[in-house]
C-alpha positions as CSV (number, residue, x, y, z in Angstrom):
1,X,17.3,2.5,12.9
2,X,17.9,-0.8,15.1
3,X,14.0,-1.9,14.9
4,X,13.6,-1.1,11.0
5,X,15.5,-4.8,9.9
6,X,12.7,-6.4,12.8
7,X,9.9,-4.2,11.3
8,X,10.8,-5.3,7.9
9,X,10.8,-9.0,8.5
10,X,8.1,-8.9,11.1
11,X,6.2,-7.1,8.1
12,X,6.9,-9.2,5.7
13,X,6.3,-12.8,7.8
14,X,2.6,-11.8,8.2
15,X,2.0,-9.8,5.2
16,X,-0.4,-12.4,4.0
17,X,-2.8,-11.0,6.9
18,X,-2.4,-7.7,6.4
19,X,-5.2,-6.1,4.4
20,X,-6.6,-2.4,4.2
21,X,-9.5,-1.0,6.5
22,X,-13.1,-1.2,5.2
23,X,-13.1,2.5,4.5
24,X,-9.3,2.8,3.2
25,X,-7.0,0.6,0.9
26,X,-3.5,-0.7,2.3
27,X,-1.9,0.9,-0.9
28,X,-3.9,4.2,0.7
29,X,-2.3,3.5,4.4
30,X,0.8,2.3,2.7
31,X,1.3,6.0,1.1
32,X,0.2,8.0,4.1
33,X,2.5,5.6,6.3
34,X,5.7,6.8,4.2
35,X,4.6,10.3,3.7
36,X,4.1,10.7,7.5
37,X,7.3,9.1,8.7
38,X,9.8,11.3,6.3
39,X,7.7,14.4,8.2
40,X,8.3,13.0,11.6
41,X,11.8,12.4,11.1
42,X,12.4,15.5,9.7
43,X,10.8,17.1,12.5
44,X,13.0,15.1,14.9
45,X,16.0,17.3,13.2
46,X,15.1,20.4,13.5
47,X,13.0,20.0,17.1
48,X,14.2,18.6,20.6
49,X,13.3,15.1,21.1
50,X,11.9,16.4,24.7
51,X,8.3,18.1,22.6
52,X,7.6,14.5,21.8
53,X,9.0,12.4,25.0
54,X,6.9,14.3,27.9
55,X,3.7,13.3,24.8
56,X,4.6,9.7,24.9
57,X,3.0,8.3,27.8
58,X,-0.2,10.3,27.7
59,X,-0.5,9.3,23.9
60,X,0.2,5.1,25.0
61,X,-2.4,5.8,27.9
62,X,-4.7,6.4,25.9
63,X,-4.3,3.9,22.9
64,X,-4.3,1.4,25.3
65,X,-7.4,2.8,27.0
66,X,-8.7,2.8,23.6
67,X,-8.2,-0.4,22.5
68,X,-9.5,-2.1,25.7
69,X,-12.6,-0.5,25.4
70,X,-12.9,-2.0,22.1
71,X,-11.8,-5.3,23.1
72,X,-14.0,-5.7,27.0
73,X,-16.3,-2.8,27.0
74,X,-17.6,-1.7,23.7
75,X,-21.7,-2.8,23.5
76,X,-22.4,-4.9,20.5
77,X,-24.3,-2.4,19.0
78,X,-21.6,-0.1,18.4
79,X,-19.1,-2.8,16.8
80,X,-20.7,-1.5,13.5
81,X,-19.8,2.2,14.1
82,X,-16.0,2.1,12.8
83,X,-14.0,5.6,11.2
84,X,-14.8,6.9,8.6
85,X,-11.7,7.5,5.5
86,X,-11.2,10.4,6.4
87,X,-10.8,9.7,10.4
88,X,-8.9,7.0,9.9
89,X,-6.6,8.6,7.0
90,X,-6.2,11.4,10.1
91,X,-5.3,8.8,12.5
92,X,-2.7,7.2,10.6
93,X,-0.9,10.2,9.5
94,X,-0.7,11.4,12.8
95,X,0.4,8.2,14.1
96,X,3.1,7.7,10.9
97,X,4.6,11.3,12.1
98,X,4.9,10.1,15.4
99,X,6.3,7.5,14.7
100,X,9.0,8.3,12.3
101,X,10.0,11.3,15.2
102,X,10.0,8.8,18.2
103,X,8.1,5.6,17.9
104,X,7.7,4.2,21.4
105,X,4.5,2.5,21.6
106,X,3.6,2.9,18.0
107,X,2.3,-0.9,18.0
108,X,-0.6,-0.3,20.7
109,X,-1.5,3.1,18.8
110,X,-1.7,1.7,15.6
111,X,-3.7,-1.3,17.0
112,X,-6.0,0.9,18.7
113,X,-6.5,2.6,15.5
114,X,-7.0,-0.1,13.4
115,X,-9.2,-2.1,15.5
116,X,-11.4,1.1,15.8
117,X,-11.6,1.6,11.8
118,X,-12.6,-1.9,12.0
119,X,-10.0,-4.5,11.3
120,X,-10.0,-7.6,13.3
121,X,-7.3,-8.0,15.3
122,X,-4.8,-10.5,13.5
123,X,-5.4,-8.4,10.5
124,X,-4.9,-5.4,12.4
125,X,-1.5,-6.8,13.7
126,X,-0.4,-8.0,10.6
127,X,-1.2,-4.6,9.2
128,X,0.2,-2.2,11.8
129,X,3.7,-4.4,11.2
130,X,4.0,-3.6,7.9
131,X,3.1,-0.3,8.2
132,X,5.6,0.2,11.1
133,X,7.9,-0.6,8.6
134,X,7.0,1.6,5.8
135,X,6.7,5.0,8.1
136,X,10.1,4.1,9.4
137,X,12.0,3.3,6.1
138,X,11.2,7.1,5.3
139,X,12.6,7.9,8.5
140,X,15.6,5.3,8.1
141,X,16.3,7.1,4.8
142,X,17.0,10.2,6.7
143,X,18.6,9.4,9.5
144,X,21.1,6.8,7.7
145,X,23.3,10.3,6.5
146,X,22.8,11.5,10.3
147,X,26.1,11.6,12.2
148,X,23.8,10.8,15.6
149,X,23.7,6.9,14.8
150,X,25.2,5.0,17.7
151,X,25.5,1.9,15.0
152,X,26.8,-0.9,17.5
153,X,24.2,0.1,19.7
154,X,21.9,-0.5,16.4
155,X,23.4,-4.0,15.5
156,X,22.5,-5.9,18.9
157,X,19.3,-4.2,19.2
158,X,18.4,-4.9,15.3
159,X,19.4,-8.8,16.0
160,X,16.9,-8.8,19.0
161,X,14.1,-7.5,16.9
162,X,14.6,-9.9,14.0
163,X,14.0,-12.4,16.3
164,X,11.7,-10.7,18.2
165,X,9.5,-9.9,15.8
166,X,9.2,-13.3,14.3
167,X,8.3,-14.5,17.7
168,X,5.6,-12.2,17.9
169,X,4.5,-13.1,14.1
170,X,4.6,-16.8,14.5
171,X,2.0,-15.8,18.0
172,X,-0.4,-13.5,15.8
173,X,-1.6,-16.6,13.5
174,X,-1.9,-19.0,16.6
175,X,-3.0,-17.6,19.9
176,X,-6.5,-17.2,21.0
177,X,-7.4,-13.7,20.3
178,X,-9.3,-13.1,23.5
179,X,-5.4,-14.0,24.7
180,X,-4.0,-12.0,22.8
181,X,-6.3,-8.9,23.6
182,X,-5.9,-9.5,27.4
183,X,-2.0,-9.6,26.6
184,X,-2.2,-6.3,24.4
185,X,-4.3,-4.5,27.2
186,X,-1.7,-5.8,30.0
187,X,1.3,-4.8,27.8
188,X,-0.1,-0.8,26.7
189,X,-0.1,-0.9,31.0
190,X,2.9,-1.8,31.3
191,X,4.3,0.6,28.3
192,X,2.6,3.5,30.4
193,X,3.4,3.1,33.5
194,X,7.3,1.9,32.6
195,X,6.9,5.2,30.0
196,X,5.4,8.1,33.2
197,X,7.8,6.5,35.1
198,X,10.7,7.4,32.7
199,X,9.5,11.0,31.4
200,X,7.6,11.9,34.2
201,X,9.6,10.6,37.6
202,X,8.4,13.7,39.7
C-alpha cells in the first residue's frame, strides 16, 4: 500500500522507455502483471506471510546472481539466446504473484527477468516500474477494504517513495549503464544479505 503512489509515478516518469520483450507485448505483461498480483494478494489472506518470507532471500539471491551473469559473465555468443513467450509469460506471472503477496526485492527479479528475455536495461527498468505498479494496483484494490492497513505508517513511507522513485527515474535515462549494472549487482547483495540476515538470523 505505501510503495503503490511511488510505483505509480515512478511508472509513469519513465513510461516512455518502457516497451514489451521481443517475444511478448507490454499490453501482454501488462495483463499477466494484474492478473498475478490480485492472486498473490489473495493468497497473502488466506496463507501466513512466514510461506513467502523464509522464500525471499533465496529468491533475491538468485535474481541477483542471475542478472550479474547477464551483465559480467554471459559469453557474447549467448546474448542472442533470450526466453521464449512462453518462459518469459511464466516468469512474470510468477514474479506478479510474488509480488502482490510480499514484494521485497521484486525490482532485481523483475530486472533479472527482463534482461534475460532480452530487454536492454533502461528499457528493462523502465518496464519493470510500470509493471511494479500494475501487479500491485490489483493487490492495492484488495487490501484497501483490509482492516490490517497501518495507514500513517503508509503516508510517510508513500512520501519517501514518490520521491524516491523519481530519483531513481531521473538516474535510469542518465547514468552509464555499466554503472548502473555494477550498482544493481551491488544492491541485489546487499538485499540478500540485509534479507538472510532478517528471516534467517540463526
Amino acid at each position: 500500500m505505501a510503495l503503490f503512489p511511488g510505483q505509480v509515478t515512478t511508472g509513469l516518469a519513465g513510461r516512455r522507455a518502457a516497451t514489451g520483450t521481443p517475444s511478448l507485448s507490454l499490453k501482454a505483461l501488462f495483463t499477466i502483471s494484474l492478473i498475478g498480483g490480485a492472486l498473490g494478494a489473495i493468497l497473502l489472506l488466506v496463507t501466513p506471510v512466514s510461506i513467502f518470507a523464509a522464500l525471499v532471500p533465496w529468491l533475491v539471491l538468485f535474481a541477483t546472481v542471475v542478472f550479474a551473469w547477464g551483465s559480467f559473465f554471459r559469453r557474447p555468443q549467448e546474448t542472442s539466446t533470450q526466453a521464449g513467450p512462453a518462459a518469459a509469460g511464466l516468469m512474470q506471472f510468477a514474479i506478479s504473484i510474488y509480488g502482490g503477496y510480499f514484494g521485497g526485492g521484486i525490482g532485481i527479479l523483475m530486472l533479472a527477468a527482463l534482461t534475460l528475455s532480452g530487454l536492454a536495461l533502461r528499457n528493462a527498468g523502465a518496464t519493470k516500474n510500470v509493471l511494479a505498479g500494475v501487479m500491485n494496483s490489483s493487490a492495492v484494490v484488495i487490501f484497501v477494504f483490509s482492516h490490517d492497513v497501518a495507514w500513517k505508517q503508509v503516508v510517510v513511507v508513500a512520501i519517501a517513495a514518490v520521491a524516491g522513485g523519481q530519483l531513481g527515474a531521473y538516474a535510469l535515462q542518465r547514468v552509464n549503464e555499466k554503472v548502473m549494472r555494477i550498482a544493481v549487482t551491488v544492491l541485489g547483495v546487499a538485499l540478500t544479505i540485509a534479507l538472510f540476515v532478517r528471516y534467517h538470523p540463526s
